[in-house]
N, C-alpha and C positions, 0 to 999 in steps of 0.2 A: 571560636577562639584561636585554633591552632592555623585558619586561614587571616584572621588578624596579623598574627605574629609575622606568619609568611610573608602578607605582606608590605608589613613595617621594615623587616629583613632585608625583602627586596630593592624595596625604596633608598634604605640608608646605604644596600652596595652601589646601586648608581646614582646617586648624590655623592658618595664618599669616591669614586670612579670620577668624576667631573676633571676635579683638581690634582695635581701632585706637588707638595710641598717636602723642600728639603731645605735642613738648615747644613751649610758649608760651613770648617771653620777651618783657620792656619793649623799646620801644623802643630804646634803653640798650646792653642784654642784660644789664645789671644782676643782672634775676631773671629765672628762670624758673620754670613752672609745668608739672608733666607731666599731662595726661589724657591717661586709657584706657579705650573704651569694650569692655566686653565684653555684647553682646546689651542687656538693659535697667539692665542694673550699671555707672558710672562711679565713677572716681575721681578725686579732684582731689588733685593731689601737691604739695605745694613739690619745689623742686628739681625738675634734670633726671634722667630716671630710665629704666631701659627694662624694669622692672616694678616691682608694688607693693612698697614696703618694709614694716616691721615697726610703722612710724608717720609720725606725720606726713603724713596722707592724710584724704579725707575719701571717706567711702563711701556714692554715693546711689542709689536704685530710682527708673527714668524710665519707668516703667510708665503713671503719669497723667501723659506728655507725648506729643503731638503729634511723632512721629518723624520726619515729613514736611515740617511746616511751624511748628513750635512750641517746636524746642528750642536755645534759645539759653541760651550764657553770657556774662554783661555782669560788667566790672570795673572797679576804679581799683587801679595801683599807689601804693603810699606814701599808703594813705587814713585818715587820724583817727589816725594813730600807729600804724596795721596796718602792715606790711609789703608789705600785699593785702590787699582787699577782693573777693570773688567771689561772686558769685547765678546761680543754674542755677534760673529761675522754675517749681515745682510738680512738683519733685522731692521725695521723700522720706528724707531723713537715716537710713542706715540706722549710719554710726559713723562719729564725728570722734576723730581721734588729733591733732589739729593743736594749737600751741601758742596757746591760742586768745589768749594777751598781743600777739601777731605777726600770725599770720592772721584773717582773718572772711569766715567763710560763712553763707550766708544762702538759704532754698530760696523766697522770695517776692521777686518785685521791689516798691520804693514803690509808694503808692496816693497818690491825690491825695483831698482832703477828700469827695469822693465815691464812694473807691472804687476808682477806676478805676488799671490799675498805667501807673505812669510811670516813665518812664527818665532825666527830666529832672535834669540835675547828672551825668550819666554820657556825655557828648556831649563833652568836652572833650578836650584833648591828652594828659592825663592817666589819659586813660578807653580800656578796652578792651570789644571785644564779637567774639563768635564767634559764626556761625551754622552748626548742623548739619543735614543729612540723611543721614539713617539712618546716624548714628554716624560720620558722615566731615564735618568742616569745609569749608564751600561759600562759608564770608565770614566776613572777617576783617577788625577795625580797629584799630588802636591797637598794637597784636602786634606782631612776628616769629613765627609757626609754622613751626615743622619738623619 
């Protein structure tokens, strides 16, 4: 019995080890936003959720990102008439079901006339940013996570 348990135990920490879901929400808590990372698979959700729905999600490959020191997501709530604005820099779009009149996503941050990517206009109180390692959020601003 107590080798049962063990290892039912074990099973549930790496399946529950797989995924990291977190739900973002404004300041506000107005809105929320759910990601879930599974190994180099995210999703970016409206709504709060505690798996992916049928739509309204956007599905991206973080394969050419820096897991360690390179993967951030930067946003603004209520931006150009979005509902949300969100950029995950040098990710690969692999499907948007998002309503995209409401949302926008975006897998490059600006570039300034040289080039170079900048964040500037996304520093304000308005503005969010998330930073991860290895798929678990390490800094957060502008947020609520939970």
């Amino acid at each position: 019995m107590i080798l049962r348990l063990s290892i039912l135990f074990l099973s549930l920490m790496v399946v529950s080890c797989k995924s990291k879901t977190y739900n973002v929400y404004s300041p506000d808590k107005a809105q929320c936003i759910t990601i879930i990372t599974e190994k180099h698979v995210r999703y970016i959700i409206n709504g709060c959720h505690t798996a992916v729905p049928d739509q309204n999600y956007v599905k991206i490959d973080l394969k050419g990102i820096d897991m360690e020191v390179g993967d951030e997501i930067v946003g603004r709530w209520k931006e150009e008439g979005f509902d949300w604005y969100v950029m995950n820099d040098n990710a690969v779009l692999i499907e948007n079901t998002l309503d995209t009149t409401k949302y926008k996503f975006r897998t490059k941050f600006p570039v300034t006339s040289d080039g170079i990517p900048t964040l500037k206009g996304y520093t304000d109180n308005n503005s969010f940013d998330l930073g991860f390692r290895s798929g678990k959020i390490v800094h957060s601003r502008g947020a609520i996570v939970e």
